[in-house]
LOZAGU-636452 format. One record per residue (C-alpha): residue in one letter; x, y, z; residue number from 1. Coordinates in Angstrom, 3 decimals, always signed. Layout:
% residues N
{rest A; x X; y Y; z Z; nr NUM}
...
% end
This chain:
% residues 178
{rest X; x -1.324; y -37.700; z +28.708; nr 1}
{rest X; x -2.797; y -35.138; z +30.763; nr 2}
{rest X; x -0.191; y -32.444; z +29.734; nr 3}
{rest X; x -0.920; y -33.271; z +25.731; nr 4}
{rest X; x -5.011; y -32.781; z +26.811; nr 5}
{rest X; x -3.982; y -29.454; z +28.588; nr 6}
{rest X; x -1.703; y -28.024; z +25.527; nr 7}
{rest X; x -4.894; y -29.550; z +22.642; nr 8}
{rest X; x -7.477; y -27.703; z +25.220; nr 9}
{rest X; x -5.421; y -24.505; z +25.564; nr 10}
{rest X; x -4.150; y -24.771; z +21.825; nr 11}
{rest X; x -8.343; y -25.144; z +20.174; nr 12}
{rest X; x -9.854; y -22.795; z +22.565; nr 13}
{rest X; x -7.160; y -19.298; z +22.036; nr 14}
{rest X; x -8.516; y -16.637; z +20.282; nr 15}
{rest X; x -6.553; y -13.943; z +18.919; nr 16}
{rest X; x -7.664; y -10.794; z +20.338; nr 17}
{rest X; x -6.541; y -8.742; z +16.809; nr 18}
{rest X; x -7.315; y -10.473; z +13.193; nr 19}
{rest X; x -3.949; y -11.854; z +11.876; nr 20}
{rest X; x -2.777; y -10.020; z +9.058; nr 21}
{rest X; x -1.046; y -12.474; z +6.519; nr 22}
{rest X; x +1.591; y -9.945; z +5.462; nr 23}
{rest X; x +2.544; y -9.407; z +8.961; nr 24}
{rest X; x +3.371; y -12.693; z +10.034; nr 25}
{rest X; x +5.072; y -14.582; z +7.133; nr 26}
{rest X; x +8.862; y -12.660; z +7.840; nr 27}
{rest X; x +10.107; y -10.252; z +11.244; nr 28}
{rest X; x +11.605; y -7.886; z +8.833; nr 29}
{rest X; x +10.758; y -5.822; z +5.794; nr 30}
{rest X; x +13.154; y -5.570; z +3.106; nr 31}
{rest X; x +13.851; y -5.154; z -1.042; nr 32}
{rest X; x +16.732; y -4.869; z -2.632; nr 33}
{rest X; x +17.590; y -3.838; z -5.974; nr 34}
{rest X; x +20.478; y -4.674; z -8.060; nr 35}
{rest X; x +21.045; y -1.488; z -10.454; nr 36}
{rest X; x +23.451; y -2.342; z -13.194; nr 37}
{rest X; x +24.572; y +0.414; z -16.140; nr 38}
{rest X; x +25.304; y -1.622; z -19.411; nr 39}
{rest X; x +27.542; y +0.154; z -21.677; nr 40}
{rest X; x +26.134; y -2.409; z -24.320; nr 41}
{rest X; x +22.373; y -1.292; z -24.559; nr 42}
{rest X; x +23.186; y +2.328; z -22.781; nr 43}
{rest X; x +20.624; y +1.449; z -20.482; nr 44}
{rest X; x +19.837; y +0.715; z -16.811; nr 45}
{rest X; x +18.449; y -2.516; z -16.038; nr 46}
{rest X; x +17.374; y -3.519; z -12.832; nr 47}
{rest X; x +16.146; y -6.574; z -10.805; nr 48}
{rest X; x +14.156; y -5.721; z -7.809; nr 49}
{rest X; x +13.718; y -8.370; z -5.535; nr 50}
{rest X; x +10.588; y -8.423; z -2.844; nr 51}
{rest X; x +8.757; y -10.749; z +0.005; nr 52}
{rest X; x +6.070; y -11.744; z -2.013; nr 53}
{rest X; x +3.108; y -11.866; z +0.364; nr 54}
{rest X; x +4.336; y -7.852; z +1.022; nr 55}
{rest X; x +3.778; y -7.170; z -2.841; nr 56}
{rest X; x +0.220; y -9.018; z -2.879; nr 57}
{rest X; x -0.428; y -6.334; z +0.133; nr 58}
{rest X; x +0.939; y -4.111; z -1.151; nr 59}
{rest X; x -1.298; y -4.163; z -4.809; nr 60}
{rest X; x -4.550; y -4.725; z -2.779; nr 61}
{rest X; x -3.794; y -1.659; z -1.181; nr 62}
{rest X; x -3.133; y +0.351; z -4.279; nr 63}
{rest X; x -6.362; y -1.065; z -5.858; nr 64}
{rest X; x -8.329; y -0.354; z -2.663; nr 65}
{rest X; x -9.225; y -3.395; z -1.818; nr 66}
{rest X; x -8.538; y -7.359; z -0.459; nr 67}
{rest X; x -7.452; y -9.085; z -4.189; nr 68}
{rest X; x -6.373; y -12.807; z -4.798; nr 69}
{rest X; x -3.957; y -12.256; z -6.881; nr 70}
{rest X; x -2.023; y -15.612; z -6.717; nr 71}
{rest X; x +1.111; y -14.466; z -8.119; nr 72}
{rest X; x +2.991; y -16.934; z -9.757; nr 73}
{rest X; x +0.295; y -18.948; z -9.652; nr 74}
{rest X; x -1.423; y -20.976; z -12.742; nr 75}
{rest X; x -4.770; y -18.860; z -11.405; nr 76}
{rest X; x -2.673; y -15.230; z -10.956; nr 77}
{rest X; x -5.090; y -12.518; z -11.259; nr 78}
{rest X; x -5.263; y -11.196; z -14.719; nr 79}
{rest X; x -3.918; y -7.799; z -14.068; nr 80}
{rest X; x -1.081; y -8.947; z -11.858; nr 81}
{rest X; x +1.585; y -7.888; z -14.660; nr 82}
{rest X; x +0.102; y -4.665; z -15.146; nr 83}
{rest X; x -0.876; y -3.619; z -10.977; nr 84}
{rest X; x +2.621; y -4.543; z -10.382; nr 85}
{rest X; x +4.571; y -2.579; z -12.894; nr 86}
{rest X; x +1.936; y +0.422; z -12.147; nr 87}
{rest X; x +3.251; y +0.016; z -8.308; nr 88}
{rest X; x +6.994; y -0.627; z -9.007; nr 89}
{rest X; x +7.795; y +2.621; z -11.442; nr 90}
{rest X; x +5.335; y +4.693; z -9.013; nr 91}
{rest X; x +7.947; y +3.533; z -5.686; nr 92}
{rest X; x +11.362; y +2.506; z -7.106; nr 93}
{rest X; x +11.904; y +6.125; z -9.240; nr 94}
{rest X; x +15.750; y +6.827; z -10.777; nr 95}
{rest X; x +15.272; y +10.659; z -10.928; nr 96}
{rest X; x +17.813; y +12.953; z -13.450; nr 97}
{rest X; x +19.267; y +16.165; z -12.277; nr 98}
{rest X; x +15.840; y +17.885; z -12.621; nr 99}
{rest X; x +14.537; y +15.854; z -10.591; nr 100}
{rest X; x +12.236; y +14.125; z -12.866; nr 101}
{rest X; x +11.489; y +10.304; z -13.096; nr 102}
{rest X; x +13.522; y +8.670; z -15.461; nr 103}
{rest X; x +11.111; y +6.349; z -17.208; nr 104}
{rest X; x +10.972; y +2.569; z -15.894; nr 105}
{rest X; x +10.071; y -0.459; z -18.876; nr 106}
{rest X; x +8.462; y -3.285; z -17.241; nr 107}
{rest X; x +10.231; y -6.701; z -18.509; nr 108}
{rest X; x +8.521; y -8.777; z -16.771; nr 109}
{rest X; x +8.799; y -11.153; z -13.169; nr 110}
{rest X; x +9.287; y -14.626; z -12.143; nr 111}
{rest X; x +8.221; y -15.590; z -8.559; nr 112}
{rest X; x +9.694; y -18.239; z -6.480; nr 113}
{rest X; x +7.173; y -18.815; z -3.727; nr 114}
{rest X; x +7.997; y -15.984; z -1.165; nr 115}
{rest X; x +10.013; y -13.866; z -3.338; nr 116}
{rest X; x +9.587; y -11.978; z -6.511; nr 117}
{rest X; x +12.002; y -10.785; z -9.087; nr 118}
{rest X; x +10.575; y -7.441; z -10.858; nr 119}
{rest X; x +12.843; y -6.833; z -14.018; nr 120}
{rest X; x +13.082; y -3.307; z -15.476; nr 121}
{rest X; x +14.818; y -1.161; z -18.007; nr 122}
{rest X; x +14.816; y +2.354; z -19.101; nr 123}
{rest X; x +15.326; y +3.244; z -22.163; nr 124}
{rest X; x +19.086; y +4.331; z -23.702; nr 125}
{rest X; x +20.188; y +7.164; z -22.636; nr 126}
{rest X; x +23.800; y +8.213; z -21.847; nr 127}
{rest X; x +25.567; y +8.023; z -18.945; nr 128}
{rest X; x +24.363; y +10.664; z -16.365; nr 129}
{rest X; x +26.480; y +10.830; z -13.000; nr 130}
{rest X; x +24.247; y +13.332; z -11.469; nr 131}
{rest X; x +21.462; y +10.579; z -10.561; nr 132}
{rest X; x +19.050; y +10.412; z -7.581; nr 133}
{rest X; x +17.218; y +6.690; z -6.350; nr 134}
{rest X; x +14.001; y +7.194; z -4.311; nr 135}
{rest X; x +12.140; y +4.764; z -3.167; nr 136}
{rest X; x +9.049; y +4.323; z -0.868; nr 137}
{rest X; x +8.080; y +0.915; z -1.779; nr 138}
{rest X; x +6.303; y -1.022; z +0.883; nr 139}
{rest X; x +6.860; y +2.467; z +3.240; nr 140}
{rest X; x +3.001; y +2.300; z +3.479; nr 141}
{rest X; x +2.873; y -1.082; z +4.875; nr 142}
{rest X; x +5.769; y -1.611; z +7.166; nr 143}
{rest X; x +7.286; y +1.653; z +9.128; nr 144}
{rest X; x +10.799; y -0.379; z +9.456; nr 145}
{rest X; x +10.735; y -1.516; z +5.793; nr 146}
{rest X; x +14.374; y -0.926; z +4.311; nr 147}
{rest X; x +14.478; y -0.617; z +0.452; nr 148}
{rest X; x +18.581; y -1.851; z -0.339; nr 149}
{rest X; x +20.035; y -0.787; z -3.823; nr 150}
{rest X; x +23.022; y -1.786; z -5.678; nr 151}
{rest X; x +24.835; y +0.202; z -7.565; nr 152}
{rest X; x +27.392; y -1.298; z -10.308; nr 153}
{rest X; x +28.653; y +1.039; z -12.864; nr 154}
{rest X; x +31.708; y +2.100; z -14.725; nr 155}
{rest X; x +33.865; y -0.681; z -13.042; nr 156}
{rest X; x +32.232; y +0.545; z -9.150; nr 157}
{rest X; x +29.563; y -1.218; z -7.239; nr 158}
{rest X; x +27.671; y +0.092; z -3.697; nr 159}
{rest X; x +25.253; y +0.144; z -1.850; nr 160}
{rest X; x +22.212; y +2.635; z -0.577; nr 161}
{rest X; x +20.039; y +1.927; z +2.146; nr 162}
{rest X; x +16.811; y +4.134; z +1.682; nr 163}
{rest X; x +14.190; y +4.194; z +4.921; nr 164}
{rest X; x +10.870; y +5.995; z +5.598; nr 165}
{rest X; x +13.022; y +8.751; z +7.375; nr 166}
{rest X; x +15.403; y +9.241; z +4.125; nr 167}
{rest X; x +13.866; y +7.640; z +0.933; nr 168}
{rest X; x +16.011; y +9.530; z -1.360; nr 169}
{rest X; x +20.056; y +9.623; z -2.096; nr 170}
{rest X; x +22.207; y +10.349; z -4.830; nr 171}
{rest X; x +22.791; y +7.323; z -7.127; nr 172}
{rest X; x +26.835; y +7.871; z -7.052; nr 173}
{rest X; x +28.813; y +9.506; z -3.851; nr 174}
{rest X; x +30.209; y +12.893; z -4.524; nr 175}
{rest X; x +33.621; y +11.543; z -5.012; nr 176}
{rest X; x +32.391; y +9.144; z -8.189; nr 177}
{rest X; x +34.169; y +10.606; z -11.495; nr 178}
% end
């Protein structure tokens, strides 16, 4: 009895020295990944990017300057979730052409399943361009160990890039890809 008094006086009178930051303690590590698949159907490049929730909220507040409820997938989500997040995505997930320009990103839409949200994207047809780039900075302003994972399947070959604060940018196919 005494111990459970000790642990109920220790446990009601901590204070935490630094506010908590939501974001921070929900998951140890920071990490997206997005599946990039060419379909020779549409002559397109569709893409589901898939994100810690809580770090997207953040993430939007940030970009908008300010604390926001947005709820996401919830029946009260913020009216301009749709819109703040496809503004964020196509500014931090970028598939650049030889020129080095952003290849244009159409937001499909998202589904969220409690701590994770799907972000679905397209470009528009185009044809088949080996000579690719994929940046990304996503979440690089929140977390400095945040890891952004793509997956490339094309042509009959699938791998993967790892992109970091340090190198946010590789070629979408290894020089050796035909």
């Amino acid at each position: 009895m005494r111990i459970a008094f000790m642990f109920i006086a220790v446990f009601f009178t901590f204070e935490p020295t630094e506010p908590v930051n939501r974001s921070m303690t929900l998951h140890d590590f920071h990490y997206s990944r997005l599946n990039l698949d060419w379909s020779e159907e549409s002559s397109t490049w569709q893409a589901i990017l898939r994100v810690f929730t809580d770090d997207l909220e953040e993430a939007l507040s940030r970009q908008h300057g300010m604390p926001v409820s947005w709820k996401l997938g919830d029946d009260r989500e913020h009216g301009k979730a749709n819109e703040s997040i496809e503004a964020y995505t196509v500014e931090h997930w970028q598939l650049l052409n030889s020129e080095d320009a952003a290849i244009p990103w159409q937001f499909v839409g998202k589904e969220v399943d409690f701590d994770l949200t799907f972000i679905y994207l397209e470009t528009d047809s185009m044809g088949f361009m080996p000579n690719l780039t994929f940046t990304s900075d996503g979440f690089f302003e929140l977390f400095s160990d945040q890891v952004n994972e793509i997956t490339v399947n094309a042509q009959g070959n699938s791998h993967r890039i790892w992109l970091t604060s340090e190198d946010p940018a590789e070629p979408l196919f290894p020089a050796s890809h035909d």
